[in-house]
Backbone bond lengths (Angstrom), bond angles and torsions (degrees), N, CA, C in turn:
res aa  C-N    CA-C-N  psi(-1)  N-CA   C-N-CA  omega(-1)  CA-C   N-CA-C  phi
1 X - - - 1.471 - - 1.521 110.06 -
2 X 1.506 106.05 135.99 1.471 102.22 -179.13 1.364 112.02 -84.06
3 X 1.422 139.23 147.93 1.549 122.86 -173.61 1.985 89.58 -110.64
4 X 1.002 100.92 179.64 1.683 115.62 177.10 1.257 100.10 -122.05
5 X 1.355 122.04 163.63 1.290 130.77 -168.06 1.923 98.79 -74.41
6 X 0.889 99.83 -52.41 1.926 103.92 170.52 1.135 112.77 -36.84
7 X 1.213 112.79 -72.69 1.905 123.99 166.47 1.706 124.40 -38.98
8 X 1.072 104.79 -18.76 0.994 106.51 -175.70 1.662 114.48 -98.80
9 X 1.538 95.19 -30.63 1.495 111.52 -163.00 2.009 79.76 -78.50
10 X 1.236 101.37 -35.94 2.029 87.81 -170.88 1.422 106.94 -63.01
11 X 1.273 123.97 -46.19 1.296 137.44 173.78 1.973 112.25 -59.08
12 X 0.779 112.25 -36.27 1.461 110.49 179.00 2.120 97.99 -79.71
13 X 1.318 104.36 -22.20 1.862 81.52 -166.27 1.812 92.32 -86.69
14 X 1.342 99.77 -27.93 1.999 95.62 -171.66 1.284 99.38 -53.39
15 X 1.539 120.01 -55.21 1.324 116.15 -170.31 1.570 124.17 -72.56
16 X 1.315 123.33 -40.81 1.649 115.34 156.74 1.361 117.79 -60.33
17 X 1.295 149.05 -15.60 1.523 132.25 172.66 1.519 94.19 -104.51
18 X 1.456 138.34 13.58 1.225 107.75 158.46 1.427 113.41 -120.83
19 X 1.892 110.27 25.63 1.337 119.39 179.46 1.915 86.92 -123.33
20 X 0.999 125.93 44.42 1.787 112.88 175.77 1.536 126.64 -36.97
21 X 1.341 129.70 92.88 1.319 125.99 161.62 1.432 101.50 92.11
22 X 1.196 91.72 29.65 1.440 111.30 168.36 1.814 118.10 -105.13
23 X 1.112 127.19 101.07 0.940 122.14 -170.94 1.584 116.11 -65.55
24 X 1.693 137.54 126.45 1.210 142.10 -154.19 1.598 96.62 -134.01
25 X 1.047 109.31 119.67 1.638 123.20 163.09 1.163 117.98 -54.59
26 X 1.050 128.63 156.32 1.383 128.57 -175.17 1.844 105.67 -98.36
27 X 1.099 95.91 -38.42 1.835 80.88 163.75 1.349 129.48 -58.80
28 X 1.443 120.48 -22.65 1.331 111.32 160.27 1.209 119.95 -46.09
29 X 1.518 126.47 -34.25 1.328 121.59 -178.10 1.387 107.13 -88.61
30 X 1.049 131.76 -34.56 1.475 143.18 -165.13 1.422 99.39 -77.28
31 X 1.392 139.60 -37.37 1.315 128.15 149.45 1.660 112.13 -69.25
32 X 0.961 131.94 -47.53 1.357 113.38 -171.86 1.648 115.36 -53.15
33 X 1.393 110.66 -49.20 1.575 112.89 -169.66 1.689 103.07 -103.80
34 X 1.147 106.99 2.01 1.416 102.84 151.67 1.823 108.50 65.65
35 X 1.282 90.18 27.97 1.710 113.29 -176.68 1.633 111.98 -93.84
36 X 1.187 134.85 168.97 1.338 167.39 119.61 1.450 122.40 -24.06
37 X 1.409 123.83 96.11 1.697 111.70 -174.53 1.307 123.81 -36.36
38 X 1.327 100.74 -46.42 1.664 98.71 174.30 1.515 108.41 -63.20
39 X 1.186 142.79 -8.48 1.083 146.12 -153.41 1.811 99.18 -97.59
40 X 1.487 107.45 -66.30 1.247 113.06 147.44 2.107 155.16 -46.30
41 X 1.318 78.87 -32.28 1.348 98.62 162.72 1.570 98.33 -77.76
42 X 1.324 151.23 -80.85 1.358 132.91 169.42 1.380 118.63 -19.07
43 X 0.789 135.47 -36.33 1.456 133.66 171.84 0.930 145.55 -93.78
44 X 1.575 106.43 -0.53 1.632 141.12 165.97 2.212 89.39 -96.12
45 X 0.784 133.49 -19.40 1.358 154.42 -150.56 1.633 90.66 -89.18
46 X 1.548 127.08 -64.51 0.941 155.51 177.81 1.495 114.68 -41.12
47 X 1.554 89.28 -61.84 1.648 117.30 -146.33 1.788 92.57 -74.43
48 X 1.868 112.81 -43.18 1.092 110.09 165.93 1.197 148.80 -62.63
49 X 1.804 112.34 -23.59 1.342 131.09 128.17 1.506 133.12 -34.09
50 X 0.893 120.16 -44.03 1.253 110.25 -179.57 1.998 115.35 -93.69
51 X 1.465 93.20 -16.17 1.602 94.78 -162.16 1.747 96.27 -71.96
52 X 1.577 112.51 -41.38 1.209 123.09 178.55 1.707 121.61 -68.84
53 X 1.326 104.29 -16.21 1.141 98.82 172.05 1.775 122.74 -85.41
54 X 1.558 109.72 -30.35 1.081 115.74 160.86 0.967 134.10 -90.41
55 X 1.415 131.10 21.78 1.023 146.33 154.09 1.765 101.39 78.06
56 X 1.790 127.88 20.17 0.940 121.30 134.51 1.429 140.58 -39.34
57 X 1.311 137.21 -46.39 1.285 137.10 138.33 1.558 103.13 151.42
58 X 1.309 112.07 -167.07 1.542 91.24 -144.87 2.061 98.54 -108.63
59 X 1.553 96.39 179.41 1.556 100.40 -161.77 1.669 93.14 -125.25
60 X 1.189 98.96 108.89 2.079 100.47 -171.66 2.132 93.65 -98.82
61 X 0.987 113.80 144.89 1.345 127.75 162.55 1.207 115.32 -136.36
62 X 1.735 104.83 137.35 1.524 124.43 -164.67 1.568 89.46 -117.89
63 X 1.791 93.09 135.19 1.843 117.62 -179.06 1.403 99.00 -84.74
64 X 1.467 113.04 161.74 1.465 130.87 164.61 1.866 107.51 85.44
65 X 1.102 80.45 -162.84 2.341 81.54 -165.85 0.987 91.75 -53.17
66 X 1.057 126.24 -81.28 1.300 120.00 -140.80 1.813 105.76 -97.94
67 X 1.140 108.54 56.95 1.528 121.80 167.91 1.154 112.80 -94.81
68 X 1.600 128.29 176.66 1.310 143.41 -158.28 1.283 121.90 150.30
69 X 1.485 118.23 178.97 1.240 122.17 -140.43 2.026 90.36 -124.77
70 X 1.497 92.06 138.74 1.950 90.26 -178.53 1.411 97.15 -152.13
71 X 1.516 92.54 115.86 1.600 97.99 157.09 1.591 136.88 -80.41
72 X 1.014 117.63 133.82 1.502 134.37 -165.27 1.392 108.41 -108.10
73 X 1.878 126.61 88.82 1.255 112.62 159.31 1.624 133.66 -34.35
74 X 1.241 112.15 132.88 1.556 98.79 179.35 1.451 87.58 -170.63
75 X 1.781 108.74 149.31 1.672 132.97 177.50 1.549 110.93 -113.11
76 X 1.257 93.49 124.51 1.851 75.66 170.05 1.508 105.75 -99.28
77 X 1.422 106.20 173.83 1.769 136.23 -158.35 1.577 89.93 -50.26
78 X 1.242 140.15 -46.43 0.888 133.18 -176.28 1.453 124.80 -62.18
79 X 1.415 128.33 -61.90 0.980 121.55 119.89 1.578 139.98 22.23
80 X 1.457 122.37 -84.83 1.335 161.73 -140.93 1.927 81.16 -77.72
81 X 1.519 98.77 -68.62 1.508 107.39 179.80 1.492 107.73 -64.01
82 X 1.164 143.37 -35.21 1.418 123.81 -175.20 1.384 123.63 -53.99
83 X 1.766 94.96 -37.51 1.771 126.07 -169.13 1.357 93.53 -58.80
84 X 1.330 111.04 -61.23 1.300 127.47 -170.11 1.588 126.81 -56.86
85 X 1.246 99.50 -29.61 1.955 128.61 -175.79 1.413 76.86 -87.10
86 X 1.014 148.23 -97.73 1.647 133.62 -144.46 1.465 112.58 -68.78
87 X 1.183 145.16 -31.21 0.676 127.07 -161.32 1.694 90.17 -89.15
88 X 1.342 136.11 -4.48 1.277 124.74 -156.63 1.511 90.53 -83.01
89 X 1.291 102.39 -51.49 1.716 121.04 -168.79 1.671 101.29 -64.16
90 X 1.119 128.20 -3.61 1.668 112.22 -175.52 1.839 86.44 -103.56
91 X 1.112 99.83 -31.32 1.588 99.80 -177.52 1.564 110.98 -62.40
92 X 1.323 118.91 -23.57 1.670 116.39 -167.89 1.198 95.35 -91.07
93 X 1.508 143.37 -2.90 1.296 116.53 166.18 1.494 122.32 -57.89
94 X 1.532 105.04 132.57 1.698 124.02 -163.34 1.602 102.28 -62.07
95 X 1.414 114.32 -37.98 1.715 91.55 174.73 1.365 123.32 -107.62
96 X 1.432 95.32 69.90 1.724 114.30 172.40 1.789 100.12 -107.67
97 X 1.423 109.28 -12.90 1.721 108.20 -150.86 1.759 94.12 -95.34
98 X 1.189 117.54 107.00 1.771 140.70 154.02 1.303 125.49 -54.71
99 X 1.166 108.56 155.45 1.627 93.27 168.68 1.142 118.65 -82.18
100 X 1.169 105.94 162.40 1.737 123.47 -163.31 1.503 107.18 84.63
101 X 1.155 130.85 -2.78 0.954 111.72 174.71 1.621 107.76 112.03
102 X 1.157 109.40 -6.50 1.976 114.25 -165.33 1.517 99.40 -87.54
103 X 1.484 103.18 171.43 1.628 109.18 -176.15 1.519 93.15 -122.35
104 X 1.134 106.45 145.68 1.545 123.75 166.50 1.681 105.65 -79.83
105 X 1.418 104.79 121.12 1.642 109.38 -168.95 1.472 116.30 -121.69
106 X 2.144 101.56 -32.96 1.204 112.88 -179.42 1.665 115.86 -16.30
107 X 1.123 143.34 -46.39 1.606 137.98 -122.14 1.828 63.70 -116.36
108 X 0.873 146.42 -69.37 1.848 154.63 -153.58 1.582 77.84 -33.37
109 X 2.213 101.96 -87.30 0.806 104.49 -151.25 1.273 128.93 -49.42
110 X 1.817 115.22 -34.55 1.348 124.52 -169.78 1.949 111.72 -74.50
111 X 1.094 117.47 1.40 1.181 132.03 160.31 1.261 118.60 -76.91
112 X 1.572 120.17 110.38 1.309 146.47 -160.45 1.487 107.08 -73.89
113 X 1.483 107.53 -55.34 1.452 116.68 167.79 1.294 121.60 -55.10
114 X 1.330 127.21 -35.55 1.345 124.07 -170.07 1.711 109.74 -83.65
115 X 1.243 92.94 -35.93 1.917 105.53 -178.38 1.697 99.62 -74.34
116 X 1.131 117.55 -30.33 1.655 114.86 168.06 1.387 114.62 -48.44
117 X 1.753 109.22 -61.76 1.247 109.41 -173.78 1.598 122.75 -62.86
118 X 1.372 104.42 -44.92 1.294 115.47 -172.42 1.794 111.46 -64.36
119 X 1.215 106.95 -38.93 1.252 103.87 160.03 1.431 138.89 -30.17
120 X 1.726 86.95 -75.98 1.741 104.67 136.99 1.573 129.76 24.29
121 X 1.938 93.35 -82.01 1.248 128.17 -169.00 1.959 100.17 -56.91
122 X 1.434 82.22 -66.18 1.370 117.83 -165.42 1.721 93.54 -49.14
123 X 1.307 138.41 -67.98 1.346 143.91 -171.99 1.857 111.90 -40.49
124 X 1.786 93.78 -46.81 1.323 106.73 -177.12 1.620 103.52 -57.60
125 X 1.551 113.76 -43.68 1.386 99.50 -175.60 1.240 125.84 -64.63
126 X 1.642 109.83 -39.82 1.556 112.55 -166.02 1.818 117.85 -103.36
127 X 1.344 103.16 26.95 1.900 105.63 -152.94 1.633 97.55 -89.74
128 X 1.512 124.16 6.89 1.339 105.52 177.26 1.710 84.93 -150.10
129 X 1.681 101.82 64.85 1.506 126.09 148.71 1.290 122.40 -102.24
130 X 2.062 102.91 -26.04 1.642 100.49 -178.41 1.077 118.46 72.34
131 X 1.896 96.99 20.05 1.805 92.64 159.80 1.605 138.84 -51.29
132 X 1.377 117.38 172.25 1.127 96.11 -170.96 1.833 87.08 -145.76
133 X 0.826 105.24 -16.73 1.783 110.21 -176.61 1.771 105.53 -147.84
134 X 1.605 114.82 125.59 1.554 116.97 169.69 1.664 93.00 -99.49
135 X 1.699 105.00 131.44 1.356 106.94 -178.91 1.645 96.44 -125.24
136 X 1.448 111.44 141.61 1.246 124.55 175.74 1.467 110.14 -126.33
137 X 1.354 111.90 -175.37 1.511 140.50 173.58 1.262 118.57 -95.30
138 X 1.406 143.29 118.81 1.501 134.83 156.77 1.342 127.70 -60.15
139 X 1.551 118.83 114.27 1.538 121.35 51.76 1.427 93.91 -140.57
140 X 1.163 139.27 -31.16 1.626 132.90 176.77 1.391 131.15 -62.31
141 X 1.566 112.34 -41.45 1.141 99.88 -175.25 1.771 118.12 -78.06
142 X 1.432 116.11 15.85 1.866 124.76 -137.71 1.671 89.99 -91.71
143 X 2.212 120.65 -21.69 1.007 84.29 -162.22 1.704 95.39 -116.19
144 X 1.325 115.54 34.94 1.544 125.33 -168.75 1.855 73.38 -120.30
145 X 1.154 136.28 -39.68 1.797 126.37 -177.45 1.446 102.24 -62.46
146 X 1.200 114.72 -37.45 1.947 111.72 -165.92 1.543 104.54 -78.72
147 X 1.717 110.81 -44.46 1.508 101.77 -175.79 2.124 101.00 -75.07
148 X 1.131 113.21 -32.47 1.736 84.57 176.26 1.333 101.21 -62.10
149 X 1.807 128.02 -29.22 1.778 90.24 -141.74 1.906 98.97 -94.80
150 X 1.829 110.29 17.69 0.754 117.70 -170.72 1.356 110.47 -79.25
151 X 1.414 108.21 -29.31 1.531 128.79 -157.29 1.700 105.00 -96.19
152 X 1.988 115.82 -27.95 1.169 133.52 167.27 1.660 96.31 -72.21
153 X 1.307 120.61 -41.69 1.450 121.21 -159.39 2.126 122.43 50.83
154 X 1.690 65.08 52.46 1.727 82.24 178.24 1.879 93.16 -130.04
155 X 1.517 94.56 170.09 1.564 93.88 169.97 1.314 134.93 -77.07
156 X 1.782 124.26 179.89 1.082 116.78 152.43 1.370 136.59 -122.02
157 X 1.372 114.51 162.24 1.581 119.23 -162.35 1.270 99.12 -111.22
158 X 1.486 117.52 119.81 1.829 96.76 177.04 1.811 89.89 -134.11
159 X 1.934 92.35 116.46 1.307 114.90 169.84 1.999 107.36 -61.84
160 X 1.722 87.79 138.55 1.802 85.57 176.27 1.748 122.91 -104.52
161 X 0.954 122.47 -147.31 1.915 118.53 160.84 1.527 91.29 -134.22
162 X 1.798 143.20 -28.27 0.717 121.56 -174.51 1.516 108.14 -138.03
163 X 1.762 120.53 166.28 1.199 110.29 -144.54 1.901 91.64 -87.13
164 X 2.031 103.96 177.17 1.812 83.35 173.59 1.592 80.52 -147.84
165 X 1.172 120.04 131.87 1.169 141.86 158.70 1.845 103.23 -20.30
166 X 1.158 110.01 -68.34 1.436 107.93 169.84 1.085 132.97 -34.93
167 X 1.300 112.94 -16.25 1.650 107.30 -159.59 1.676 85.50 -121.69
168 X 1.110 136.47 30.64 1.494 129.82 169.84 1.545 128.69 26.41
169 X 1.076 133.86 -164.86 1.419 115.49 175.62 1.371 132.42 -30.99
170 X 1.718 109.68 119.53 1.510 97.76 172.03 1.301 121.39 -155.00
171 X 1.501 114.62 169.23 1.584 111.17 -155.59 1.707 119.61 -95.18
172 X 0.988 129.24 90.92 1.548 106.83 -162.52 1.968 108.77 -103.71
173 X 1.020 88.80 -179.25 1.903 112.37 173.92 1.008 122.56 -124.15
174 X 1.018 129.56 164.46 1.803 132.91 170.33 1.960 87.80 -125.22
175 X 1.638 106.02 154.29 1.246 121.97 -156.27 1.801 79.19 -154.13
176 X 1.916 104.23 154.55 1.137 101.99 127.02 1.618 126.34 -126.42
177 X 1.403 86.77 160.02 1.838 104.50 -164.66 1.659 104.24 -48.12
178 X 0.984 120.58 134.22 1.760 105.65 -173.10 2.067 103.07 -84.12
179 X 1.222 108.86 -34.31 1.155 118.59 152.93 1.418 154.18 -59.20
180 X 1.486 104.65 -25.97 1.461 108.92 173.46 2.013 96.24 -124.17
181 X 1.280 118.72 -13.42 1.521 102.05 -166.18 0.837 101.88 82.35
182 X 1.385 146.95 49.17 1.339 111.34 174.52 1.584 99.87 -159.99
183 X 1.787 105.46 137.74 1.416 100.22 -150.89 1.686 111.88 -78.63
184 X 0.713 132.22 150.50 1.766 137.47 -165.46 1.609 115.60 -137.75
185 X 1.499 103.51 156.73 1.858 92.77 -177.59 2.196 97.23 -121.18
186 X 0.973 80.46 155.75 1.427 92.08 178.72 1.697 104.71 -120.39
187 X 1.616 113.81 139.15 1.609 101.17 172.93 1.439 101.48 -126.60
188 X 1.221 115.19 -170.21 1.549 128.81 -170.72 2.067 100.26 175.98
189 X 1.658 82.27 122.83 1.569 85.58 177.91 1.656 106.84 -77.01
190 X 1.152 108.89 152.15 1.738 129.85 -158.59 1.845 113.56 -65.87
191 X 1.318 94.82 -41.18 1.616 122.40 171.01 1.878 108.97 -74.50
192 X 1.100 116.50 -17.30 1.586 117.18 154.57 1.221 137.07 -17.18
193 X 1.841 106.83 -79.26 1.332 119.94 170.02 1.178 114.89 -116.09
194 X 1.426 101.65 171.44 1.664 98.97 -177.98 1.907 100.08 -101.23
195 X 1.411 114.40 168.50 1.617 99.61 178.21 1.794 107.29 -75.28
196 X 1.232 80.61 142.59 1.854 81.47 175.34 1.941 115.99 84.05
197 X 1.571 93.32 23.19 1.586 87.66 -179.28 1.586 88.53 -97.89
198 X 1.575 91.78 165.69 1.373 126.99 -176.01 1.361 104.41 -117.03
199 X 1.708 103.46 110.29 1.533 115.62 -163.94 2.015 95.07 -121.44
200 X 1.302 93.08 144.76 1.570 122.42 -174.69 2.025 93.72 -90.85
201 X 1.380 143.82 100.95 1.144 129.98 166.01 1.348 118.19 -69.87
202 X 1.502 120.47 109.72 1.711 102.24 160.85 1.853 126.07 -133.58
203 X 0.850 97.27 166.24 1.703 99.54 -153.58 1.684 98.85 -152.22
204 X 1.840 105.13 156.73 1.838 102.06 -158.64 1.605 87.87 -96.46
205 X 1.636 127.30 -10.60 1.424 104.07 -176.31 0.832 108.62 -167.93
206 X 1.988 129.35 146.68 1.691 116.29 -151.79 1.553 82.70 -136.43
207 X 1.523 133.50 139.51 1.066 143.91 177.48 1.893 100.66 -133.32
208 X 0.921 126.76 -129.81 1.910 101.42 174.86 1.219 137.15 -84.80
209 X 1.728 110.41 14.29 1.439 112.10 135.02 1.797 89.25 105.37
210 X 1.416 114.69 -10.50 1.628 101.26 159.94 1.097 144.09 -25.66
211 X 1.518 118.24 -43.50 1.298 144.64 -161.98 1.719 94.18 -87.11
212 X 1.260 118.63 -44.18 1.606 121.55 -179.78 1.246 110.36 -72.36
213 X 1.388 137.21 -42.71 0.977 127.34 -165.70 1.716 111.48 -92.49
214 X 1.622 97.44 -16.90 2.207 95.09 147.27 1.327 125.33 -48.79
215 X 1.033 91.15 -34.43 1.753 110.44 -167.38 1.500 97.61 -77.09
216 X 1.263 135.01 -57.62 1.210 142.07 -173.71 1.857 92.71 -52.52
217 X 1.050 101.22 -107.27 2.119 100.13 172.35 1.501 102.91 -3.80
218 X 1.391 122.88 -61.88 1.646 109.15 -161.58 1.324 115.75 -67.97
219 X 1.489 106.60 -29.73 1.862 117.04 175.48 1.270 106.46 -60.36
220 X 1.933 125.45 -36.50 1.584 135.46 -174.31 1.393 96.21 -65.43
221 X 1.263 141.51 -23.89 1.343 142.25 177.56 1.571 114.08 -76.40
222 X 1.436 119.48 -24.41 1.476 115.99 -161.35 1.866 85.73 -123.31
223 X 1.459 136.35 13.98 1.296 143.23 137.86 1.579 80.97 83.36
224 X 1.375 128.88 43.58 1.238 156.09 -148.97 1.764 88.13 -113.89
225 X 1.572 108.50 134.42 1.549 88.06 164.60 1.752 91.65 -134.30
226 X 1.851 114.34 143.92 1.031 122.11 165.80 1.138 142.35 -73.09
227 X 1.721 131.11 86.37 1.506 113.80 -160.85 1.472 119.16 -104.03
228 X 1.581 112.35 22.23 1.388 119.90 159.01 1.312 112.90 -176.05
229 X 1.169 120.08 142.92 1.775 143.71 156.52 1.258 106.18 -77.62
230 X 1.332 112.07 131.20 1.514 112.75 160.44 1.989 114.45 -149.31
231 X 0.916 109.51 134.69 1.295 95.20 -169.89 1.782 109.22 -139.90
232 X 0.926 134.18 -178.42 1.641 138.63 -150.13 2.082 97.16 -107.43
233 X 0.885 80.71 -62.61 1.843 98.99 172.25 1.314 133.09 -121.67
234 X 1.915 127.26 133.19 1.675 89.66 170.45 1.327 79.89 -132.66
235 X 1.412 103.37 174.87 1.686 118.13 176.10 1.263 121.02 -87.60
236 X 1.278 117.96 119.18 1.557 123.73 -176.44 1.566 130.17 -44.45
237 X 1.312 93.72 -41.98 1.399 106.81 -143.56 2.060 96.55 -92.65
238 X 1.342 106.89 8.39 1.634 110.64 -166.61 1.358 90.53 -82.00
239 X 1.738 109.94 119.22 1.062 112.26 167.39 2.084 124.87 -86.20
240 X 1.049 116.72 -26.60 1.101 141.45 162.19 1.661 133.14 -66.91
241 X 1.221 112.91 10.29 1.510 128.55 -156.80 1.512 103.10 -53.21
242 X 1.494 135.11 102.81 1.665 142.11 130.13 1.516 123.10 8.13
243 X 1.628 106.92 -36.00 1.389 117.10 -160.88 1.211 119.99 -148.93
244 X 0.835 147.31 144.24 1.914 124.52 -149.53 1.621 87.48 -158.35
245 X 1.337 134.62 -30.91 1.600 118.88 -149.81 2.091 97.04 -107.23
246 X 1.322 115.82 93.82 1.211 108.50 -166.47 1.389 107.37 -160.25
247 X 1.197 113.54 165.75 2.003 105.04 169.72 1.562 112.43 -132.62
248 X 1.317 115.72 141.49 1.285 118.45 -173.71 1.651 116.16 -124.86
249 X 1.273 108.62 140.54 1.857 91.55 -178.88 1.375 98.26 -87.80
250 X 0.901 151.83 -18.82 2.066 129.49 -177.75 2.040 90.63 -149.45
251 X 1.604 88.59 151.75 1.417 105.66 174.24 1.568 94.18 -121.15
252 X 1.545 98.93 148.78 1.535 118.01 161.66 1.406 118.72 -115.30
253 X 1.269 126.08 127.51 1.174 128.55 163.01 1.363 139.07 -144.53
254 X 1.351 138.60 -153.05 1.722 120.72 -174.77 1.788 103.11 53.54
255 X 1.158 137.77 37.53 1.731 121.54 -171.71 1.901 79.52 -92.70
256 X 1.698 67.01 132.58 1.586 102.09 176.70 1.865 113.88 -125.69
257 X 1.274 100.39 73.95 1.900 112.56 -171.19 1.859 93.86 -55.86
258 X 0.718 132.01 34.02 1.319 105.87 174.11 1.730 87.78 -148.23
259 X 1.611 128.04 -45.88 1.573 93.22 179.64 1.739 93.17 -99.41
260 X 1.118 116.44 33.13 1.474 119.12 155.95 1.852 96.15 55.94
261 X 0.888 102.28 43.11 1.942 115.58 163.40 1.697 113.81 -99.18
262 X 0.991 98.73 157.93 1.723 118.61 165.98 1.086 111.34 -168.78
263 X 1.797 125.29 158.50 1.220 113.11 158.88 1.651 107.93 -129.63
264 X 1.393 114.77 167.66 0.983 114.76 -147.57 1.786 98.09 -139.62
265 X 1.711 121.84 116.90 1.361 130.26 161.09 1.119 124.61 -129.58
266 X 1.566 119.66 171.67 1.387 128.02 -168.77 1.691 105.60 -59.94
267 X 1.638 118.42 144.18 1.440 145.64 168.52 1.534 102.87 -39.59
268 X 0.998 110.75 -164.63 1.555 130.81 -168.05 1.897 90.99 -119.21
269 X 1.318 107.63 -7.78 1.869 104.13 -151.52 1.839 83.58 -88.16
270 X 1.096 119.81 7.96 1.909 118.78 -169.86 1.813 95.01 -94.46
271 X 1.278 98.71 -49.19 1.770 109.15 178.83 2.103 109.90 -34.94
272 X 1.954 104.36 -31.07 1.022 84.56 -160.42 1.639 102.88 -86.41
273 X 1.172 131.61 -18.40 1.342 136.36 176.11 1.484 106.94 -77.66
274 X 1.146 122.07 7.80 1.587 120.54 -176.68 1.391 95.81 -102.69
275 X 1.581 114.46 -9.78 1.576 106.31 -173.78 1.482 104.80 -90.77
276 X 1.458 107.82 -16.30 1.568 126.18 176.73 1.505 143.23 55.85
């Protein structure tokens, strides 16, 4: 079959954004469409043109044998704020606020589209850490861990509170809750990480950061090192915070449980595209 340069260019973007940071030879294409390197290289030529212009993200190619073509998720600033502008405003709806003070998020997180984008955000910040594993907390943060580590195209680690037969040997900690006082265990099956991986932390909501800095200790057990926090929401108003080095897309603060108010602004994760 003869392909057209169009056809080819549709077929070359499905397959680089659903291989991310995956490095792809160029003979894969050069046998498939049965083309001319130079033929292909024009059309990797293209593809990088346009990805950068829309702020799809960028298209790196490596010279010599064993070179090839790798796409690199990435958002630009413009971008970065839109993610951030909508999702802030779906967050300020007034009957999200629980008692204790918590926000009802379920419908955020369980939204495929929204955890795509925000991911997005999140990838742009941490994509030249050389992660190798995104590790989260059960049960919220599990489906904002799958869409980054989808976009890293690395795995995921999802820390538990209680042990499961399934998961065979495993290593846990005791923490206390920075929020309630109160001491808690965290587990992780043993076969998880490897020693010396470089894990991305993310989680749907940070209040004084207890729960993260378990996580930090349990990774010191698997010779695990942490080279970023990232989380969906944190609470403003924690004066005492456990954990301080992290990025968040929206803050809440002013929660007023009794006339059922909050207000709601952009993360700390905007600061990093402001550095540009």
């Amino acid at each position: 079959m003869k392909y057209k340069r169009s056809e080819r260019l549709v077929f070359m973007t499905e397959y680089l954004t659903r291989r991310p940071n995956d490095l792809i030879p160029l003979t894969t294409f050069v046998n498939k469409f049965n083309q001319a390197k130079s033929s292909i290289s024009e059309d990797i030529r293209i593809l990088k043109e346009v990805f950068e212009s829309e702020g799809i993200g960028l298209i790196q190619t490596t010279a010599g044998a064993s070179g090839g073509v790798t796409f690199i998720p990435r958002i630009s600033k413009g971008k970065a704020e839109q993610i951030v502008g909508h999702f802030s405003e779906e967050l300020s709806k007034q009957n999200r606020l629980l008692p204790g003070g918590y926000l009802y998020m379920s419908d955020l997180v369980g939204n495929t589209r929204v955890m795509d984008e925000i991911s997005g955000l999140i990838v742009t910040m941490y994509e030249d850490k050389k992660i190798d594993t995104v590790v989260t907390i059960a049960t919220k943060g599990i489906p904002l861990a799958h869409a980054v580590a989808r976009k890293l195209n690395v795995p995921v680690a999802v820390i538990r509170k209680d042990n499961k037969i399934t998961e065979g040997s495993t290593v846990s900690v005791n923490y206390v809750s920075g929020s309630t006082r109160k001491i808690e265990t965290m587990i992780l099956a043993k076969r998880t990480l490897e020693d010396g991986a470089r894990v991305l932390v993310v989680d749907d909501f940070l209040r004084a950061g207890g729960s993260i800095s378990g996580v930090i200790r349990l990774m010191e057990e698997f010779q695990a090192e942490v080279v970023g926090v990232s989380v969906l929401v944190e609470s403003k108003d924690i004066v005492d915070r456990v954990f301080t080095d992290y990025t968040s897309i929206a803050k809440v603060a002013n929660i007023d449980e009794y006339n059922e108010t909050f207000d709601v602004e952009p993360g700390n994760c905007l600061e990093f595209f402001n550095k540009g």
